[in-house]
C-alpha positions as a Markdown table, in Angstrom:
| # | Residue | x | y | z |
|---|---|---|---|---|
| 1 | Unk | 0.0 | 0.0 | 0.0 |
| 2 | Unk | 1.1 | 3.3 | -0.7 |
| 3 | Unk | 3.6 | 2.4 | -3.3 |
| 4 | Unk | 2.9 | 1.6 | -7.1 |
| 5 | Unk | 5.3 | -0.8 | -8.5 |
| 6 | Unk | 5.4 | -3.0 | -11.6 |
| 7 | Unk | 2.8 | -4.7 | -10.8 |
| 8 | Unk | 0.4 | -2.1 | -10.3 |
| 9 | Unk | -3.0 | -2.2 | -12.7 |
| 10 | Unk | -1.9 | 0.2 | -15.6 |
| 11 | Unk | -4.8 | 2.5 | -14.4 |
| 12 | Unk | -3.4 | 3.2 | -11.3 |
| 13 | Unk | -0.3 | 3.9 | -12.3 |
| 14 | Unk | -1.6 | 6.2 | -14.8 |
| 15 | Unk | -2.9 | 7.8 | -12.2 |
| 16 | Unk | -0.3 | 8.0 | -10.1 |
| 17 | Unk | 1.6 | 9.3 | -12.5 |
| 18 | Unk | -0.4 | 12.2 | -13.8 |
| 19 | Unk | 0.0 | 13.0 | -10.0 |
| 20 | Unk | 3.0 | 13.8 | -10.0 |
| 21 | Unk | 3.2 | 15.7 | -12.9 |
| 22 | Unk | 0.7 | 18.1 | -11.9 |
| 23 | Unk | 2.7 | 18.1 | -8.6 |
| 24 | Unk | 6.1 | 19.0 | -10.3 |
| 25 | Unk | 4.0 | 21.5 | -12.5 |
| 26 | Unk | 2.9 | 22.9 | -9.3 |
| 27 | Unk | 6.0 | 23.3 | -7.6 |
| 28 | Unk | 8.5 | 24.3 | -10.9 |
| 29 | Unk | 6.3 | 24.4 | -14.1 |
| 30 | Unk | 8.0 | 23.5 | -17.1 |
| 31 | Unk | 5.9 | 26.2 | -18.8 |
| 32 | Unk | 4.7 | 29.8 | -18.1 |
| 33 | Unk | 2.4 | 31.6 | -20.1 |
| 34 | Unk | 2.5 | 35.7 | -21.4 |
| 35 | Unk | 0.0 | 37.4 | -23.6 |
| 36 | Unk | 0.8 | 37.2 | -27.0 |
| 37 | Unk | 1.0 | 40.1 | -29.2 |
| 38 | Unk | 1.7 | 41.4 | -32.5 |
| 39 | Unk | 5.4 | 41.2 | -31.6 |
| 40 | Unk | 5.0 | 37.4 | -31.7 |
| 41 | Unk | 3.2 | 37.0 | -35.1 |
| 42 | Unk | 6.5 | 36.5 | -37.6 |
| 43 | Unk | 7.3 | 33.8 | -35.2 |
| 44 | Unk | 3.8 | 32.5 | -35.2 |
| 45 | Unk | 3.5 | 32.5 | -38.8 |
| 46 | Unk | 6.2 | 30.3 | -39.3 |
| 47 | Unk | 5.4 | 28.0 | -37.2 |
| 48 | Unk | 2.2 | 27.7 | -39.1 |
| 49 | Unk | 4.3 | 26.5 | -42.0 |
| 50 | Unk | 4.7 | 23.3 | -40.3 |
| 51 | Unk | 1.9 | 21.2 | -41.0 |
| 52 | Unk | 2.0 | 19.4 | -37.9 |
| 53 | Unk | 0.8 | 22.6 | -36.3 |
| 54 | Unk | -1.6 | 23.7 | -38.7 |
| 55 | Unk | -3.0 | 20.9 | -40.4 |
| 56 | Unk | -6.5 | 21.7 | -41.9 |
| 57 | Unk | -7.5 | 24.1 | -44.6 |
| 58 | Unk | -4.7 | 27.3 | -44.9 |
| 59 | Unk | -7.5 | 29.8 | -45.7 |
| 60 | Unk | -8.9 | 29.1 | -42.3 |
| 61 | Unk | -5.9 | 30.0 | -40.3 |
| 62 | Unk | -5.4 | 32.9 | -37.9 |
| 63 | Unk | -4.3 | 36.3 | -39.6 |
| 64 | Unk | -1.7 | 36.7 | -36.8 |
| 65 | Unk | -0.8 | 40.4 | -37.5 |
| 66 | Unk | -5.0 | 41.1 | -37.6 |
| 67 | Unk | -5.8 | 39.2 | -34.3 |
| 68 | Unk | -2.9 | 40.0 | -32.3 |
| 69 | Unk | -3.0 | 43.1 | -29.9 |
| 70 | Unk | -0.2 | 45.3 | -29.9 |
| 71 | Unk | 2.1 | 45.4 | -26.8 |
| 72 | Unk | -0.1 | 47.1 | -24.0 |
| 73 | Unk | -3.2 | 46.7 | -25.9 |
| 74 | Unk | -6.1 | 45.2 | -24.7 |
| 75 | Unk | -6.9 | 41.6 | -26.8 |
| 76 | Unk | -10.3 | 40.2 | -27.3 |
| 77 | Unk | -13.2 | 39.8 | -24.4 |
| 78 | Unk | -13.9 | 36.9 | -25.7 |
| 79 | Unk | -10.0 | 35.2 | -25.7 |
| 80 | Unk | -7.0 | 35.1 | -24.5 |
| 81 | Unk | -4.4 | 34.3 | -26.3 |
| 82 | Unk | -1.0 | 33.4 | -25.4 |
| 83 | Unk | 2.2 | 32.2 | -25.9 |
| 84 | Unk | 3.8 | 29.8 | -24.3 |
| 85 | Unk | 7.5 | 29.6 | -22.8 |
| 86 | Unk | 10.2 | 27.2 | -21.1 |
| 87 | Unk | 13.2 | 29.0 | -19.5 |
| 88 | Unk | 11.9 | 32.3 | -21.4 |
| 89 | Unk | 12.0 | 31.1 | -24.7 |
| 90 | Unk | 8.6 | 30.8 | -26.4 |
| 91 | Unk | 7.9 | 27.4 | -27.7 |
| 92 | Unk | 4.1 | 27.0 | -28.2 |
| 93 | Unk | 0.6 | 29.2 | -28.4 |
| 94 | Unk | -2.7 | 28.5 | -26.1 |
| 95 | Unk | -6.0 | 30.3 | -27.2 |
| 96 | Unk | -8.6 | 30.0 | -24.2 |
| 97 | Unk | -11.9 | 31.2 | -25.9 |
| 98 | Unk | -15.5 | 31.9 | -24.3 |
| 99 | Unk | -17.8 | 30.3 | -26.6 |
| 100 | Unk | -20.7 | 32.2 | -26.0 |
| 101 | Unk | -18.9 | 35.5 | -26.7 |
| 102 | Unk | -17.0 | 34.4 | -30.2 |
| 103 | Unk | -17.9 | 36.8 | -32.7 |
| 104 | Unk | -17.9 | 34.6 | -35.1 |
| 105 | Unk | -20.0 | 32.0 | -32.9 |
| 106 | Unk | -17.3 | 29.0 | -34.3 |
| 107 | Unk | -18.9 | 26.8 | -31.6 |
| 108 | Unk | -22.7 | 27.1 | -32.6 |
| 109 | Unk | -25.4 | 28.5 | -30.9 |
| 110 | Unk | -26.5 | 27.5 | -27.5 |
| 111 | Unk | -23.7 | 28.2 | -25.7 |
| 112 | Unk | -24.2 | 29.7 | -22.1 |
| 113 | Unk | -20.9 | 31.0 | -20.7 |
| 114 | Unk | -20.4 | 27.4 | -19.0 |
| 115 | Unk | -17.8 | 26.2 | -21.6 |
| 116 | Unk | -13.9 | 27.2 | -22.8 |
| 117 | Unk | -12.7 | 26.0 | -25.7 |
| 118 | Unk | -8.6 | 25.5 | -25.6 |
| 119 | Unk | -6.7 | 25.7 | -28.6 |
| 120 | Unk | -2.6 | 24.7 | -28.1 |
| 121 | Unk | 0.1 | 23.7 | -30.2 |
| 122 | Unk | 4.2 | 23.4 | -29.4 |
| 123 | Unk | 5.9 | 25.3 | -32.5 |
| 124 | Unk | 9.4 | 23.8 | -33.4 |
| 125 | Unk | 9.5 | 19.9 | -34.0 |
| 126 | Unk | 12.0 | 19.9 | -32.0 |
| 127 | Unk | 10.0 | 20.8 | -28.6 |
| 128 | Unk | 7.6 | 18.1 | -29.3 |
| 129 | Unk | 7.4 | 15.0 | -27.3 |
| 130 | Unk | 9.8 | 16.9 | -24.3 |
| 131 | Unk | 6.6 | 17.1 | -22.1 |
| 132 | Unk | 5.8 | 21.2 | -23.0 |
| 133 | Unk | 2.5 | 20.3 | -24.7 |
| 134 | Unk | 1.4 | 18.5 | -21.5 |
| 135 | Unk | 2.5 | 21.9 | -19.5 |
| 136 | Unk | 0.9 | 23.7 | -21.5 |
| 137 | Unk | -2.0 | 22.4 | -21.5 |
| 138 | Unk | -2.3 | 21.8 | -17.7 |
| 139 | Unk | -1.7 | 25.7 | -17.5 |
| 140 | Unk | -4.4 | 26.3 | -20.5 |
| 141 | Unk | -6.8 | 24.1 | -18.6 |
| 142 | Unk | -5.9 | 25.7 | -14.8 |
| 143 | Unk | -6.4 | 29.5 | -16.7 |
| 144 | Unk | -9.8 | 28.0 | -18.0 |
| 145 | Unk | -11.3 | 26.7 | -14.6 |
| 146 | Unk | -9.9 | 29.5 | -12.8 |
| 147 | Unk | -13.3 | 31.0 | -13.8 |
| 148 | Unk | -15.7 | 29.7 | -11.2 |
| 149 | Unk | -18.6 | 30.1 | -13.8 |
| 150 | Unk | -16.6 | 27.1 | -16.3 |
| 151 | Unk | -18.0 | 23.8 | -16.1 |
| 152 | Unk | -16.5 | 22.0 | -19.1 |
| 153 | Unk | -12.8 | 22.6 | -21.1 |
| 154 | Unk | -13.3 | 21.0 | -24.7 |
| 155 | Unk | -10.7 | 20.8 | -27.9 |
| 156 | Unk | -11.2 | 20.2 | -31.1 |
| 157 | Unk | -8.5 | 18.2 | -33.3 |
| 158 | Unk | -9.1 | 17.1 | -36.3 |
| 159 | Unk | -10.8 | 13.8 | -36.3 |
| 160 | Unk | -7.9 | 12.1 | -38.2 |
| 161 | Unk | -5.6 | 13.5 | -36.5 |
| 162 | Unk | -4.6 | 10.6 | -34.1 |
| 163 | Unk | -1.4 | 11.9 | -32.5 |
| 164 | Unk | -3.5 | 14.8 | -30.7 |
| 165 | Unk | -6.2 | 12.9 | -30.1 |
| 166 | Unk | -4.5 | 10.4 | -28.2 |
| 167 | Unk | -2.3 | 13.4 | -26.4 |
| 168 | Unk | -6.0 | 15.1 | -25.1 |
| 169 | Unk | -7.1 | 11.6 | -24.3 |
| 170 | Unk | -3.9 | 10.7 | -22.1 |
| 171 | Unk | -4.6 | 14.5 | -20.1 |
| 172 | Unk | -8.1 | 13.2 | -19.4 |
| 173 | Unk | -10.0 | 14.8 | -22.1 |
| 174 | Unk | -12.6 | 12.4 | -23.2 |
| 175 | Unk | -14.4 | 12.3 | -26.6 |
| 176 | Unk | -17.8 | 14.2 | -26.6 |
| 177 | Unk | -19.1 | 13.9 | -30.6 |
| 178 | Unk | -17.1 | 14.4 | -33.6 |
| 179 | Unk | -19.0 | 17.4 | -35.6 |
| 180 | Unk | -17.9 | 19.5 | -38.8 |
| 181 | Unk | -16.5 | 23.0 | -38.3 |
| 182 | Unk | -16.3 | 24.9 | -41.6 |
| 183 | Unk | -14.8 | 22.3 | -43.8 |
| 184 | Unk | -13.0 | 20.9 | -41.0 |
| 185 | Unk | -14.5 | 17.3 | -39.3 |
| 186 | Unk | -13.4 | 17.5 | -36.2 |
| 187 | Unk | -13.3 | 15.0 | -32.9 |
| 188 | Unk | -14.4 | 17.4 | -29.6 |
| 189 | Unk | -12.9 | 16.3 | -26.6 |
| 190 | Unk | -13.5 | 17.7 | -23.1 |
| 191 | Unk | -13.3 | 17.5 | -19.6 |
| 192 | Unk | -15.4 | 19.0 | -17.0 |
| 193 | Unk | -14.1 | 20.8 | -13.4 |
| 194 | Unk | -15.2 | 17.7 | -11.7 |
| 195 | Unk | -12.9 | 15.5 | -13.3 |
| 196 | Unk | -10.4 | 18.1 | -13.8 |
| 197 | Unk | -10.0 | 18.9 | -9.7 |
């Protein structure tokens, strides 16, 4: 008792282990995020030229130099956008949207204020697979349900896109409906504050 060893079912030591990562997140995070701004968009731009981080249809993407606020500027009520950054050095960007005040109402209607959506992607191949994604979205997701009025944190990943889907899915998000967004089919994920806390 009290110790998880090789023998240990594979959920429990799961478990135990995504423990401990939000521990050592807690006590020294591997990843701190700042507002993004219009400083950042060259850099975001080309990491949009990877498609591993942009996959989908081009004329969908972000305008970066449009949608970013310039330093001191006040961004969108309805977003946040940000980029993340290990040791100082930016490596990825998290968008934590309200749904019920997009614009552009990407999410449908019938959204109530209850819900963020969570976009996040690590930009150089070569910060992949280091752990940053999982940082970053454990900071994403405590920015998210650090409004008291957020019940649910969902994603949406392309539904053939298997390598995300399986990162959301090992961070507890579980699959709520695959549904078409623009041209885009997508597999929505999500996980609500009581299985977040």
């Amino acid at each position: 008792p009290g110790s998880l060893g090789m023998r240990a079912p594979l959920a429990a030591r799961r478990a135990a282990g995504t423990r401990a990562l939000a521990v050592s997140l807690a006590v020294t995070p591997l990843v701190t995020l700042r507002l993004a701004t219009s400083e950042d968009a060259s850099l975001l731009e080309r990491w949009d030229e990877d498609p591993a981080v942009r996959p989908g249809d081009p004329a969908e993407w972000w305008q970066w130099r449009a949608e970013l606020p310039a330093p001191g500027a006040p961004g969108d009520a309805w977003r946040a956008q940000y980029i993340a950054e290990a040791g100082g050095r930016p490596v990825g960007y998290v968008q934590v949207m309200d749904p019920f005040l997009d614009p552009q109402a990407y999410w449908g209607p019938g959204e109530d204020g209850s819900r963020r959506a969570v976009d996040i992607w690590i930009g150089a191949a070569a910060d992949r697979g280091r752990g940053l994604g999982s940082a970053a979205l454990a900071a994403a997701l405590a920015r998210a349900f650090a409004d008291p009025a957020v019940e649910t944190v969902v994603v949406d990943p392309l539904e053939d896109n298997h390598r995300a889907r399986r990162f959301y899915e090992r961070a507890g998000l579980r699959l709520l409906e695959v549904r078409t967004f623009g041209r885009d089919r997508c597999a929505v994920h999500g996980v609500s504050r009581a299985e977040w806390a």
